[in-house]
C-alpha positions as CSV (number, residue, x, y, z in Angstrom):
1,X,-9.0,40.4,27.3
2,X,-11.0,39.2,30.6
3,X,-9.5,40.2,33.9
4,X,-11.1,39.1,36.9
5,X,-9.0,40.4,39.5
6,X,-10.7,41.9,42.3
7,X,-8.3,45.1,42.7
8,X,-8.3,46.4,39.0
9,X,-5.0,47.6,38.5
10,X,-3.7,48.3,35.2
11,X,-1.3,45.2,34.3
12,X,2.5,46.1,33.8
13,X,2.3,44.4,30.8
14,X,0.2,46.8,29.4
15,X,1.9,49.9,27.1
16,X,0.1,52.5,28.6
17,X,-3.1,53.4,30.5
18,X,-6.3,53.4,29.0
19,X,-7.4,55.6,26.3
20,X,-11.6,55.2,27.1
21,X,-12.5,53.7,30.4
22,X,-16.0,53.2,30.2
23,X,-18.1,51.8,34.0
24,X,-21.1,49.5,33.6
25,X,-20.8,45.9,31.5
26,X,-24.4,46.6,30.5
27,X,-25.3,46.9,26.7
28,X,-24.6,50.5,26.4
29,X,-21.1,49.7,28.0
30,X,-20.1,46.6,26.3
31,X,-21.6,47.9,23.0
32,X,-19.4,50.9,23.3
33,X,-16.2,49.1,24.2
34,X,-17.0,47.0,21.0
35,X,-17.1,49.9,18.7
36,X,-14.0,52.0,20.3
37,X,-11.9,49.0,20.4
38,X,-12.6,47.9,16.6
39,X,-11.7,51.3,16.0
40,X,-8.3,50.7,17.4
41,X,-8.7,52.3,20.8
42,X,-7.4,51.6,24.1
43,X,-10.7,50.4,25.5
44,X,-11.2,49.0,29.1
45,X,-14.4,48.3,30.6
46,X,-15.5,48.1,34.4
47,X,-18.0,46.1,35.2
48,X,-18.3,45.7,39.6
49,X,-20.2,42.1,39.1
50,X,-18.3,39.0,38.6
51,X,-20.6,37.6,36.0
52,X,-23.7,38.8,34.1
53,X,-25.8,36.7,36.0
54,X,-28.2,38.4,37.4
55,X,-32.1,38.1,36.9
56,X,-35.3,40.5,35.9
57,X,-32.6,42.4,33.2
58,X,-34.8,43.3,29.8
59,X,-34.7,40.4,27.6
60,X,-36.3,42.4,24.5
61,X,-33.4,43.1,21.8
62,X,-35.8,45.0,18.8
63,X,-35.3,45.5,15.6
64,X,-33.2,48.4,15.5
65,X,-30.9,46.7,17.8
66,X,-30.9,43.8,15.4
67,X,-30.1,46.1,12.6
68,X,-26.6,47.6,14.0
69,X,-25.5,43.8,15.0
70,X,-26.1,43.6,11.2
71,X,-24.2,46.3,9.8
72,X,-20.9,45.1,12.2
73,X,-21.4,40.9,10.4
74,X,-22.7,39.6,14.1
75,X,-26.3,39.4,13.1
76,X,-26.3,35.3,12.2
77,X,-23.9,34.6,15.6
78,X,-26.4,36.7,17.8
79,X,-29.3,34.7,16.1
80,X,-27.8,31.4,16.9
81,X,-28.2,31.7,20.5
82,X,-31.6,30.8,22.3
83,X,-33.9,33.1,21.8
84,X,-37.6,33.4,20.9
85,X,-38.5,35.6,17.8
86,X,-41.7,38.0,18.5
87,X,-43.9,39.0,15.2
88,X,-46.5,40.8,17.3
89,X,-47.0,42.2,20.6
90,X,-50.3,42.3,22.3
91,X,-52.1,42.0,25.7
92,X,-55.5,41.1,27.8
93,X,-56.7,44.9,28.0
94,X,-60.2,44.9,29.7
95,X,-61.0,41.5,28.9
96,X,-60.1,41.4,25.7
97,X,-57.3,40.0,23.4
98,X,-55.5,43.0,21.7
99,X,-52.4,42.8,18.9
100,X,-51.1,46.0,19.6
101,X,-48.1,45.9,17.3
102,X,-47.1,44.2,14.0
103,X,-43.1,44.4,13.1
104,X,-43.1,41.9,10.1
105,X,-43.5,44.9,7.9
106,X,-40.5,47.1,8.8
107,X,-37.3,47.3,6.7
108,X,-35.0,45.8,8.3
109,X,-32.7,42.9,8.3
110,X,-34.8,41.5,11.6
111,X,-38.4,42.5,11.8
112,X,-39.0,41.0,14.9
113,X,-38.0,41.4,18.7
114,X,-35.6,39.3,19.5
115,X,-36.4,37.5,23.4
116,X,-33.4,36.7,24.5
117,X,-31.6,36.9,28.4
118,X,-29.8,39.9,28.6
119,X,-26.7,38.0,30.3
120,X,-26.4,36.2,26.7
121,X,-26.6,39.1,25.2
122,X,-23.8,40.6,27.2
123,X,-21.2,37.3,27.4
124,X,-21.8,37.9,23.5
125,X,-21.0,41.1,23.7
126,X,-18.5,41.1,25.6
127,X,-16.8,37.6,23.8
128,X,-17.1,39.9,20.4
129,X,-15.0,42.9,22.1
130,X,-12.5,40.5,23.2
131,X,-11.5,39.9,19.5
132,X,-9.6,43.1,19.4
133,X,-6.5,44.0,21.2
134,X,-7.3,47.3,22.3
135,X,-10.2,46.0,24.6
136,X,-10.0,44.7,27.9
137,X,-12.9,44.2,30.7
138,X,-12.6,44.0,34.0
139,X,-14.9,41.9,36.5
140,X,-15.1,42.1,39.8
141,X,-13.9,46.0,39.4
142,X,-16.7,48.7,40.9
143,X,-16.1,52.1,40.4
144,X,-16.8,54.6,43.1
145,X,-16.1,58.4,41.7
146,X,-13.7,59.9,39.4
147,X,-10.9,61.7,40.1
148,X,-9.7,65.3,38.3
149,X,-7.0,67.5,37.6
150,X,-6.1,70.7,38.6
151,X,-8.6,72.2,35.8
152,X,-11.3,70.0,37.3
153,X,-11.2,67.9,34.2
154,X,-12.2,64.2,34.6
155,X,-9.2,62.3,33.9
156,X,-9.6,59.1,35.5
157,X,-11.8,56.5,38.0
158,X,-11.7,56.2,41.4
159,X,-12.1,52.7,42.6
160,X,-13.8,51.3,45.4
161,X,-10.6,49.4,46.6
162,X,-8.7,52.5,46.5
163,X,-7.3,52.1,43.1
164,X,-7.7,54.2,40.1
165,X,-7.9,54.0,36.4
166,X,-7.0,56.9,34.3
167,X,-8.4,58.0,31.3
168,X,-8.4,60.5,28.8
169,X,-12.1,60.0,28.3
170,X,-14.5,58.0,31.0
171,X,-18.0,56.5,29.8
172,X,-20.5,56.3,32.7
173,X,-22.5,53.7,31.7
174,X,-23.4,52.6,35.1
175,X,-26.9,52.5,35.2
176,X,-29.9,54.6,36.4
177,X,-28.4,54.6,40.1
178,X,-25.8,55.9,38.1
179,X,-22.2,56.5,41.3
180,X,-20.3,58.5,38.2
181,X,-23.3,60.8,37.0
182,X,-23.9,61.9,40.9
183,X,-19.6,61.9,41.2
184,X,-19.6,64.2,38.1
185,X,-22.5,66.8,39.4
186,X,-24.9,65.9,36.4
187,X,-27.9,67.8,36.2
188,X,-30.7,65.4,37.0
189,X,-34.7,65.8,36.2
190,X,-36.9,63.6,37.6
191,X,-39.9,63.1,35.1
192,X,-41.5,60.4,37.5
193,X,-43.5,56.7,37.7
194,X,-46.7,56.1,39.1
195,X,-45.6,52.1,39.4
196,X,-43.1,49.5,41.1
197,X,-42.9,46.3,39.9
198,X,-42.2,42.9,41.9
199,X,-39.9,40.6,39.4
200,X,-39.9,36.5,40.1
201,X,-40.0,33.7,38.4
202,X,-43.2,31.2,37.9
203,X,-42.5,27.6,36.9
204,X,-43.4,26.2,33.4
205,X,-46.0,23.6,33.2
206,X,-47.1,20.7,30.7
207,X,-49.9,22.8,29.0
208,X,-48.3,26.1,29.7
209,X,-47.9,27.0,26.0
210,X,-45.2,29.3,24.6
211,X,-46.0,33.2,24.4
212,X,-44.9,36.0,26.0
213,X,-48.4,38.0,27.3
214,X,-49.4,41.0,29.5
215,X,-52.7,41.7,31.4
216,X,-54.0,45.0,31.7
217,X,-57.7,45.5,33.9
218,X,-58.5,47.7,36.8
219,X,-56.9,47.6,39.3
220,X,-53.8,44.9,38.3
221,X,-51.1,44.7,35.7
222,X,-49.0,42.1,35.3
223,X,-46.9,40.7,32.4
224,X,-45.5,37.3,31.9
225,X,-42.1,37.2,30.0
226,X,-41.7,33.2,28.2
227,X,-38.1,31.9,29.5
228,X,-39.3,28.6,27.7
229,X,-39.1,26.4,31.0
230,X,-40.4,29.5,33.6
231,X,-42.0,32.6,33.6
232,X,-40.4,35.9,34.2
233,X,-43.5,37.5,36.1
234,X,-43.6,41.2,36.9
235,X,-46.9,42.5,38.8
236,X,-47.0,46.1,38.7
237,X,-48.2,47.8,41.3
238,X,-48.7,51.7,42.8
239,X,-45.6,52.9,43.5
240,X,-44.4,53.5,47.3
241,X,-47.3,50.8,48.0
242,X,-44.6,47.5,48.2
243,X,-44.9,47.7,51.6
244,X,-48.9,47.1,51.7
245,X,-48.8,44.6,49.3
246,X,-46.4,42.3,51.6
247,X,-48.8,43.2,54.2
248,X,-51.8,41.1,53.0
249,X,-49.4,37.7,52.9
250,X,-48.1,35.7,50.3
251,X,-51.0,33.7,49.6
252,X,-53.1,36.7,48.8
253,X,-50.7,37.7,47.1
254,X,-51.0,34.6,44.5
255,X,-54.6,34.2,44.8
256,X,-54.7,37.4,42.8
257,X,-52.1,36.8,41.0
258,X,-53.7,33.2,39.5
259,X,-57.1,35.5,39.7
260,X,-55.0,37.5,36.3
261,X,-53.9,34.3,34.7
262,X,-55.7,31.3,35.7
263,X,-53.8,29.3,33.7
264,X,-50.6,30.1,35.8
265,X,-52.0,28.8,38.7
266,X,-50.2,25.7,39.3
267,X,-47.1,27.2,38.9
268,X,-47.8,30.0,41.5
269,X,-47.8,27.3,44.0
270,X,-44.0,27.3,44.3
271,X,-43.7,30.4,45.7
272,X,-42.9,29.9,48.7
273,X,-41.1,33.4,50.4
274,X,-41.1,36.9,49.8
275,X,-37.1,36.5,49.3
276,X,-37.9,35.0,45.6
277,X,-40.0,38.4,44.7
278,X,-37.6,41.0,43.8
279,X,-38.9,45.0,44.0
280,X,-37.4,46.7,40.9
281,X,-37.9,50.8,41.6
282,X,-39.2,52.3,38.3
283,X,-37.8,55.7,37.4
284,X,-37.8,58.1,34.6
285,X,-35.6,60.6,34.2
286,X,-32.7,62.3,32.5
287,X,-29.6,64.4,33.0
288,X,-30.0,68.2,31.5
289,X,-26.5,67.9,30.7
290,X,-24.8,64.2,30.2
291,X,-21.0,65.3,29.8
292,X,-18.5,67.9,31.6
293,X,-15.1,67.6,30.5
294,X,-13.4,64.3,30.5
295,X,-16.6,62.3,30.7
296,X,-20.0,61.5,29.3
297,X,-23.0,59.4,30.4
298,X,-24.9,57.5,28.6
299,X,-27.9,54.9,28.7
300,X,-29.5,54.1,31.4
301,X,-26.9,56.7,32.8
302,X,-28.3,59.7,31.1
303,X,-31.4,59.2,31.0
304,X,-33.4,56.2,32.9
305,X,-36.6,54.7,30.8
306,X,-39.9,52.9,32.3
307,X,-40.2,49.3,31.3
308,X,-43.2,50.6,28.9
309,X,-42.4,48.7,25.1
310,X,-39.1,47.5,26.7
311,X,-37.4,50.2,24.6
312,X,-34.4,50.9,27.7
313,X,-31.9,48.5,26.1
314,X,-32.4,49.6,22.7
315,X,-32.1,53.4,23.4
316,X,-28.6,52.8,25.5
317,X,-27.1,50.8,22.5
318,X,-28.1,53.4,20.1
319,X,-26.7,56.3,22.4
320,X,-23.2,54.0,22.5
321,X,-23.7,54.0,18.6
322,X,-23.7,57.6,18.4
323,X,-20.9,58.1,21.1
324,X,-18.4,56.1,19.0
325,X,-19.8,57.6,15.4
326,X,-19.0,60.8,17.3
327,X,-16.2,60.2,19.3
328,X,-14.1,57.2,18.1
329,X,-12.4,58.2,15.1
330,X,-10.7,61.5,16.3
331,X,-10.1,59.3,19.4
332,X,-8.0,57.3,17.4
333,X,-6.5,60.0,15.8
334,X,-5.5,61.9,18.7
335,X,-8.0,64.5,19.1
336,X,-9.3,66.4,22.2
337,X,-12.9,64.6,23.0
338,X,-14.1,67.4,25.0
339,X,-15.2,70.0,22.3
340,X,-16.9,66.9,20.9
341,X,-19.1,65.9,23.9
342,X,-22.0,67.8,23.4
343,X,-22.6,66.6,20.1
344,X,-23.0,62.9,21.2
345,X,-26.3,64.7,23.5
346,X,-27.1,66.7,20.8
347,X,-27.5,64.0,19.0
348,X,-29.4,61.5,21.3
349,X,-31.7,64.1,23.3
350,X,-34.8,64.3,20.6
351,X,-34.8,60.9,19.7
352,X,-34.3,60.4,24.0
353,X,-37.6,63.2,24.7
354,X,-39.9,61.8,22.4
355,X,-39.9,58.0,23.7
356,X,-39.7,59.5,27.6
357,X,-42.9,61.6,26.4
358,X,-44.4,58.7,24.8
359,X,-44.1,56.4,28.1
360,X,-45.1,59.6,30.4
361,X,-48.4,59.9,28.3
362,X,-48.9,56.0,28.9
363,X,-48.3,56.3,32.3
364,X,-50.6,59.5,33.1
365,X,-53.5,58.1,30.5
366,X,-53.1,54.2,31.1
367,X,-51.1,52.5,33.8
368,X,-52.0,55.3,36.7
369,X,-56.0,55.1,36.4
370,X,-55.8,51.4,35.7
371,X,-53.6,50.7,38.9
372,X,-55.8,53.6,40.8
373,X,-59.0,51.5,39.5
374,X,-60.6,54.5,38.4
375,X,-60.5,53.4,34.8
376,X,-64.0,54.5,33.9
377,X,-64.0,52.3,30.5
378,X,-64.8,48.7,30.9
379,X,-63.6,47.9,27.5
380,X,-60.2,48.6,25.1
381,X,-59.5,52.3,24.8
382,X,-61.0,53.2,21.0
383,X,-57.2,53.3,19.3
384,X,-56.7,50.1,20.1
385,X,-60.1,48.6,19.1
386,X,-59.7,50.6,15.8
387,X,-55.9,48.6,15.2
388,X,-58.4,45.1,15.7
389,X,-60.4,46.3,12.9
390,X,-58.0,47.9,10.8
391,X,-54.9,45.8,11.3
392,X,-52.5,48.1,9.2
393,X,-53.0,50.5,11.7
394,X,-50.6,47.8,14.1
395,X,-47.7,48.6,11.9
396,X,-47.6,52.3,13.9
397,X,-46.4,51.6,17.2
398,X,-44.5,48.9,15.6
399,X,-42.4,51.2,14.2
400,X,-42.2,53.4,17.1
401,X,-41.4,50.5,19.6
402,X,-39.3,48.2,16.8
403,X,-37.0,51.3,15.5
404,X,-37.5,54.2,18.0
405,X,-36.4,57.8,16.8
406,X,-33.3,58.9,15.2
407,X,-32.2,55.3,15.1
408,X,-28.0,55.0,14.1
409,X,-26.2,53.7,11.6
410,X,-22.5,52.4,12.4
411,X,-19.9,54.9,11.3
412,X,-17.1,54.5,13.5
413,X,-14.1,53.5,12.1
414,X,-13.1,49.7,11.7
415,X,-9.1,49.7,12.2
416,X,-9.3,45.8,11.0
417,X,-6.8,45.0,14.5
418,X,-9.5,42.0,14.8
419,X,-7.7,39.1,16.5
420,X,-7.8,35.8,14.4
421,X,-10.2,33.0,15.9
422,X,-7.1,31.4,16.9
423,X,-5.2,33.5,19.0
């Protein structure tokens, strides 16, 4: 069920309150909501937007991602809306043309990224949930704290119109500005970015071609995401620095920009104001501690990832994976979640550590010294010239990007209360 009044308040209609309440319509959210209300539980999620509309969102659904879609049947329905299907990734490093990873060799049902908007993958998402009973999302609904009880247990969410939502369990799944996980007094460490990144679009020409490319040289960075009729543009840039780089004017600001990618040139010529660059704010970081009692965080949430391999997506649907393997049956069953909170973290912190350490050591050893220009190489680190002449050696970060760590497996319960297509 889609509710899209602007005040949130539970429906009289309803039985009784919501089991899970879970804030953020973002994959990790919706995802969750899917799996708690196929397993039969009083589901709603909050999402403050009125759509899923919104630009510069990851696009990049991999292969582990793919793989749970399979093991719930929604594999071929995912697959039959627009998307572009990547074999291998690779970029302009130095001058030269580098295939960094291969996924057509992984086991999986998908081995390929799947390009795709995020707001398709979310309307999906969220049409999918709305097949059960138990789920409900609200639109238009932003969350602004939580409330507690005398034991200063979480039970509910306080909402910016003044309303609230109670809950025997809340899901903050509200992003890496995160109002619950600062509400709730989670531990936060900041791990840190050397890079912003201005997001816009670039139109498509006739000639334009069809791939999805990223340019890495000293000094400038800037990838180019293929929407089929525009470019999704980011041009990364030393963080703290947006200001100076507004500064010089628009039209230097292009010039270097077609000085990356001649062959976007033309289209560079319709931008015409600032107002149609967006500055996205890189972070990386995580909470010490994602739950207290009555709530967890997860995703974006609990731990905020750099755009590096476009893992950020992929990591908050596996943690909403583990949260209902974890959590969903006793849910159901009428268990106490909060002994069971830990283990959801316990669970999703290696696999968490490792990719955070993996982007860090890009950051420190790649993006910083190229965007510093002090890159003393004027050619393709040695790893990745090795992978051009040893192309078996691609399928590594394949793996690493494509399937992550510790990927899931659904094991939450189905409680087969799946509405028919005609209801």
């Amino acid at each position: 069920m889609v509710l899209t009044d602007a005040r949130c308040y539970l429906p009289s209609a309803m039985a009784s309150q919501p089991t899970v309440c879970i804030v953020g319509g973002g994959p990790a959210g919706l995802f969750a909501g899917l799996l708690f209300a196929r397993a039969g539980v009083a589901t709603t999620v909050l999402e403050k937007h009125g759509d899923f509309l919104r630009d510069f969102r990851g696009d990049t659904v991999h292969p582990s991602t793919l793989e749970l879609f399979d093991q719930l049947g929604l594999l071929d329905r995912l697959l039959a809306l627009p998307h572009d299907r990547v074999d291998t990734i690779g970029a302009r490093i130095m001058g030269a043309d580098i295939t960094v990873g291969d996924f057509r060799h992984l086991d999986v049902p998908a081995p390929f990224i799947a390009m795709m908007p995020q707001w398709d993958l979310l309307d999906f998402l969220a049409d999918e949930a709305g097949r059960y009973p138990d789920f409900t999302l609200r639109m238009n609904c932003e969350a602004s704290g939580v409330t507690t009880d005398a034991s200063d247990r979480v039970d509910g969410v306080r909402l910016k119109d003044g309303g609230r939502i109670a809950a025997d369990l809340v899901i903050a799944a509200d992003g890496r500005r995160s109002v619950l996980r600062a509400a709730a007094a989670l531990p936060l460490r900041e791990i840190g970015a050397p890079m912003d990144v201005f997001w816009f679009r670039v139109p498509k020409l006739a000639g334009d071609g069809n791939r999805t490319f990223g340019i890495f040289e000293n000094g400038r960075i800037a990838v180019f995401i293929d929407r089929r009729d525009y470019w999704q543009a980011a041009f990364v840039f030393a963080k703290g620095s947006a200001v100076r780089v507004r500064e010089r004017g628009l039209d230097a600001f292009k010039a270097e920009l077609a000085g990356i990618a001649p062959e976007l040139a033309n289209g560079l010529r319709s931008l015409s104001s600032w107002d149609e660059i967006k500055l996205l704010s890189v972070a990386l970081d995580r909470l010490t501690r994602w739950h207290r009692p009555g709530l967890l965080a997860i995703g974006d949430a609990a731990h905020a990832m750099s755009p590096i391999g476009g893992v950020g997506i992929n990591l908050a649907i596996q943690d909403a994976a583990a949260t209902a393997n974890v959590l969903a049956g006793p849910i159901a069953a009428g268990a106490d979640p909060d002994p069971l909170l830990a283990a959801v973290q316990t669970r999703r912190w290696t696999p968490t550590v490792r990719m955070q350490g993996l982007q860090k050591l890009a950051q420190d050893r790649l993006i910083a010294p190229l965007l510093a220009g002090a890159a003393k190489a004027q050619r393709p680190p040695w790893p990745l010239r090795l992978m051009q002449h040893l192309p078996i050696l691609q399928r590594i970060p394949a793996r690493i990007v494509g399937l992550g760590f510790g990927r899931e497996k659904i094991a939450s319960p189905d409680a087969g209360r799946r509405r028919s297509s005609a209801d």
